[in-house]
C-alpha positions, -999 to 999 in steps of 0.1 A, spaced: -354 533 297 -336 526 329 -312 500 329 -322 488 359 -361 489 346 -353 472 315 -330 442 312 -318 422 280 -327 389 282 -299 366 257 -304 333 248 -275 315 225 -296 284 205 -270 261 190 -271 231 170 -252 211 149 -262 189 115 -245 186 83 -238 223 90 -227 237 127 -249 271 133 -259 292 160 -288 315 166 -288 344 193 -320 358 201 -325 392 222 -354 406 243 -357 436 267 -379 434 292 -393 452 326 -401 436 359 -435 436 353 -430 417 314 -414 392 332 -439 386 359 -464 384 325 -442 354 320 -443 338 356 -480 343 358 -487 320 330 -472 290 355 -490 299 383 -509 269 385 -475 246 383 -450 266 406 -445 276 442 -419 302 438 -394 318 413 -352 317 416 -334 342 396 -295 335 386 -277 350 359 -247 358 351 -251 375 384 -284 389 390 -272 408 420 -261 435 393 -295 445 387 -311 448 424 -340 473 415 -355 452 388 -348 419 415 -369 441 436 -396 449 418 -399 415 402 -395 396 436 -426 424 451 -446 413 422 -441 374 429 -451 383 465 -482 395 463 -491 364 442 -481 344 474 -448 331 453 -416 323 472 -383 342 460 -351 328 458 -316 344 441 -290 327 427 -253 345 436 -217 341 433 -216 362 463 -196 388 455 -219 416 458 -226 429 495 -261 417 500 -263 439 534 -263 468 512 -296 465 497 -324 459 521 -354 468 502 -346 439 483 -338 414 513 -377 426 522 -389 405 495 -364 381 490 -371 344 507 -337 331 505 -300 330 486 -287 301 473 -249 310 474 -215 300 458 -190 291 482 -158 280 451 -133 275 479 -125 286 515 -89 290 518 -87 331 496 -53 323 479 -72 294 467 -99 312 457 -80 338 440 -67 313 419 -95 297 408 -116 329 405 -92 359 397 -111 373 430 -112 375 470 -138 355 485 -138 381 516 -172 398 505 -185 359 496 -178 346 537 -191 381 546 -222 374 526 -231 340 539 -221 348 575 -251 384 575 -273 359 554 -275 329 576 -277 359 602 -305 371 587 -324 337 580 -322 343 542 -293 317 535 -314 290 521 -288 267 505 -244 271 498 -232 254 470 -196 244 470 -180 225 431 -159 193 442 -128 204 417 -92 183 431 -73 194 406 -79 227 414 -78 233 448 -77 212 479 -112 202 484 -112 181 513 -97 212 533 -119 238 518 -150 216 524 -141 210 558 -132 244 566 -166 255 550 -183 231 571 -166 247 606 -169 282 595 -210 274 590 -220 249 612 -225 275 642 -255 295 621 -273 263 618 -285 274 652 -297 308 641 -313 285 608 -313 254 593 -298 257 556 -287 229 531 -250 221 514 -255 211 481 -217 194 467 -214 197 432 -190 174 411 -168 194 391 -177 185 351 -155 200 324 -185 213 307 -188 253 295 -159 260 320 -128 285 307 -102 262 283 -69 262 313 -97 242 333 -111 217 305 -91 188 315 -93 189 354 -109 152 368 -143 144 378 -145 136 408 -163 103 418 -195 93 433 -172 78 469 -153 110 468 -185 133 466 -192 109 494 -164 112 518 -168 154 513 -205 150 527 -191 125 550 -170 159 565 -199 183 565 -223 158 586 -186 152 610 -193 194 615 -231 189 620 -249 194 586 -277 166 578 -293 185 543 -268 173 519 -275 173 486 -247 153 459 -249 163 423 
């Protein structure tokens, strides 16, 4: 079947006793499996997010799994690194509520470091999404031993704060946590609750008041 009709769904169990072991489990499944799924919560949800990986690599199952939510009266919501033109796909921006987008740094050198990638295509992204009234929320990881945060957020915050006209959108500032992250970055600091602070401090100085600290 169709890549795009069929995806592999991997989940990595591990645990540790007397003995360390690990247990990786495999499923394919269609849009409409899935939904099978979803249904079941029905009575306990409002809405469904997808993430990934990035899930942005598999628009026509997003599509038809987000169509299927819909007619149940369920809210759609994709999770994205960004770096995947989301002007290119509007059959899927039809049934898509909102995008709940990765913003790692502002300044591109510094985002090339950190990510081994541009973040043109990511600025471009959440400039047609607020646009479009489908940016629901940018998320931006408070790392100071990576980058220089307090310019990045505030440069974020300027670049952004003029779509909050066109619609309102949240910032969600997440510490950095040396936690499943790639071994040069293990032993970068994490940052503390007043830091956190002051960086939502500079996003309400550029007009944001949905601020969420993690």
């Amino acid at each position: 079947m169709d890549n795009e009709r069929r995806l592999q769904i991997l989940e990595n169990l591990s645990h540790e006793t007397n003995e360390a072991w690990t247990r990786e489990w495999r499923e394919e499944l269609t849009p409409e499996e899935v939904y099978e799924r979803v249904k079941r919560q029905i009575p306990f949800i409002r809405g469904i997010s997808v993430s990934g990986g990035e899930c942005m690599l598999h628009p026509d199952f997003l599509t038809e799994l987000f169509r299927l939510a819909r007619k149940d009266g369920l809210t759609t919501l994709i999770d994205s690194n960004g770096t995947i033109p989301f002007c290119g796909y509007p059959q899927l921006m039809e049934v898509t509520d909102g995008v709940m987008l990765d913003i790692k740094a502002f300044d591109s050198e510094e985002h090339q470091a950190v990510t081994g990638a541009s973040n043109e295509t990511v600025l471009s992204n959440a400039v047609w999404l607020a646009e479009q009234k489908k940016l629901y929320e940018v998320r931006t990881v408070i790392a100071p031993d990576l980058y220089d945060t307090e310019r990045s957020i505030r440069r974020t915050g300027e670049f952004l704060a003029p779509y909050l006209a066109v619609h309102p959108f949240r910032i969600k500032v997440i510490a950095y946590r040396p936690m499943g992250v790639r071994r040069e970055y293990a032993g970068g600091r994490v940052p503390s609750l007043e830091y956190l602070e002051k960086m939502a401090d500079i996003l309400r100085s550029c007009g944001f008041q949905d601020i969420i600290i993690i």
